[in-house]
C-alpha positions as CSV (number, residue, x, y, z in Angstrom):
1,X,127.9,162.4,238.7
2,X,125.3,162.0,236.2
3,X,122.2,159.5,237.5
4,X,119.6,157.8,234.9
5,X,116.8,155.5,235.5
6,X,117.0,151.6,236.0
7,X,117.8,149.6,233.0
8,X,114.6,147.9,231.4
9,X,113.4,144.2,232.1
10,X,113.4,141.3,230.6
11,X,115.7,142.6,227.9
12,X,119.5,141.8,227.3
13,X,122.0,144.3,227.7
14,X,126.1,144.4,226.8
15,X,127.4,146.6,230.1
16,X,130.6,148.1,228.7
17,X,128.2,149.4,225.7
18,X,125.8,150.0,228.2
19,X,127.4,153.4,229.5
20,X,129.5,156.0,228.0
21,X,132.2,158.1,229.9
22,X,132.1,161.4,229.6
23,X,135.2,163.7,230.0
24,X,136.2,164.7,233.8
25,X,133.5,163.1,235.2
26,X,131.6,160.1,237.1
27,X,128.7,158.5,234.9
28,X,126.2,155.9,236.5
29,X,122.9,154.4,235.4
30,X,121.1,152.2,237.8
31,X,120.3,148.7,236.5
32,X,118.6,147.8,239.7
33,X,117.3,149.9,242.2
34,X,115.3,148.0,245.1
35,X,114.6,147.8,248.5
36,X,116.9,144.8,248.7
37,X,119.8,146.3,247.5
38,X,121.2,148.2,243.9
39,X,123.0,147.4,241.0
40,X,124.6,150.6,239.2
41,X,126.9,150.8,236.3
42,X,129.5,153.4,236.7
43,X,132.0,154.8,233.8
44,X,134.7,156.8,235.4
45,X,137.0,159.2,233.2
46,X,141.0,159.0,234.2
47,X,142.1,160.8,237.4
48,X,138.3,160.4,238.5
49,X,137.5,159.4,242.1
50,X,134.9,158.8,245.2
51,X,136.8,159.7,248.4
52,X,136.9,157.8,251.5
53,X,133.6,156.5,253.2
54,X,132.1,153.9,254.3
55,X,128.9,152.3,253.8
56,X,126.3,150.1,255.9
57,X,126.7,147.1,253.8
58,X,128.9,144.8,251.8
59,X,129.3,146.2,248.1
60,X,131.1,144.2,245.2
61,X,132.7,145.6,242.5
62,X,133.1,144.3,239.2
63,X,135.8,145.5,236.6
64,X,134.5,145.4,233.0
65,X,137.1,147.4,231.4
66,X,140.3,149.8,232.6
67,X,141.5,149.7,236.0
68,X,141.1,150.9,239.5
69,X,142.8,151.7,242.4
70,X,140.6,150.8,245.7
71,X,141.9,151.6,248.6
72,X,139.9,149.5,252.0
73,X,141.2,150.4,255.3
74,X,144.5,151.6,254.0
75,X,145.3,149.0,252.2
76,X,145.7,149.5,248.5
77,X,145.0,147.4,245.9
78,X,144.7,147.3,241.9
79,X,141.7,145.7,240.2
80,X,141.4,145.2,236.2
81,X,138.9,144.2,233.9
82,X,137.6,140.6,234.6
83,X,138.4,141.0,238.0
84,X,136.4,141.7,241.6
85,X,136.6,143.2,245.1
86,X,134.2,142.7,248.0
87,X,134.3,146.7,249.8
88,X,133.1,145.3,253.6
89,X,130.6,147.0,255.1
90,X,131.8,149.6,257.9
91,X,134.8,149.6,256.8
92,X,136.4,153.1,255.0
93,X,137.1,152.6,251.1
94,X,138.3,154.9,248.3
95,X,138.1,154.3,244.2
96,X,140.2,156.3,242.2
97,X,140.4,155.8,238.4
98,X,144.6,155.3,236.9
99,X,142.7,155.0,233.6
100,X,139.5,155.0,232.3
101,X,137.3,152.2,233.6
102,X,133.9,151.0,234.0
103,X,132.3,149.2,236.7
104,X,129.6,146.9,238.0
105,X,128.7,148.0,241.8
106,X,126.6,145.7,243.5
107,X,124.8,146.5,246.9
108,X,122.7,144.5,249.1
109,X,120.8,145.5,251.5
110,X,120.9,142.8,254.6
């Protein structure tokens, strides 16, 4: 997975355009990255995937192009672009990517 700094302020930004995938791999580039909580683009290549975990806090994720398969406590479930999923907190959850897609993930800290 390939990190890069937080996006610049006060300036506006197209998100699909925003990131580029790169072949067999996870891409992400923080647009946020606070105490509050983060805001990370991510650009996933076909067949890519973050394995089952959990984490402390409620994260939404936002489709901006392709599609996803999310799996949250064993249930499965198919997101597109233009669509969203809440990932509770403390509860196990899985991504993996049936096409190429990108993604807005959106964390706060509370």
């Amino acid at each position: 997975m390939v990190t890069k700094s937080e996006f610049r302020k006060a300036k506006a930004v197209e998100l699909k355009s925003s990131i580029r995938y790169s072949r067999g791999a996870i891409v992400s580039k923080a647009l946020l990255n606070k105490r509050a909580g983060t805001v990370t683009l991510f650009a996933f290549d076909t067949g890519q995937f973050l394995s089952e975990h959990t984490a402390p806090f409620d994260a939404l994720v936002q489709i901006l192009e392709g599609a996803v398969q999310i799996k949250i406590a064993k249930r499965v479930l198919m997101a597109s672009a233009g669509e969203a999923v809440i990932m509770p907190a403390h509860i196990p959850h899985a991504l993996k990517a049936l096409k190429r897609f990108k993604m807005l993930l959106t964390m706060i800290r509370s």
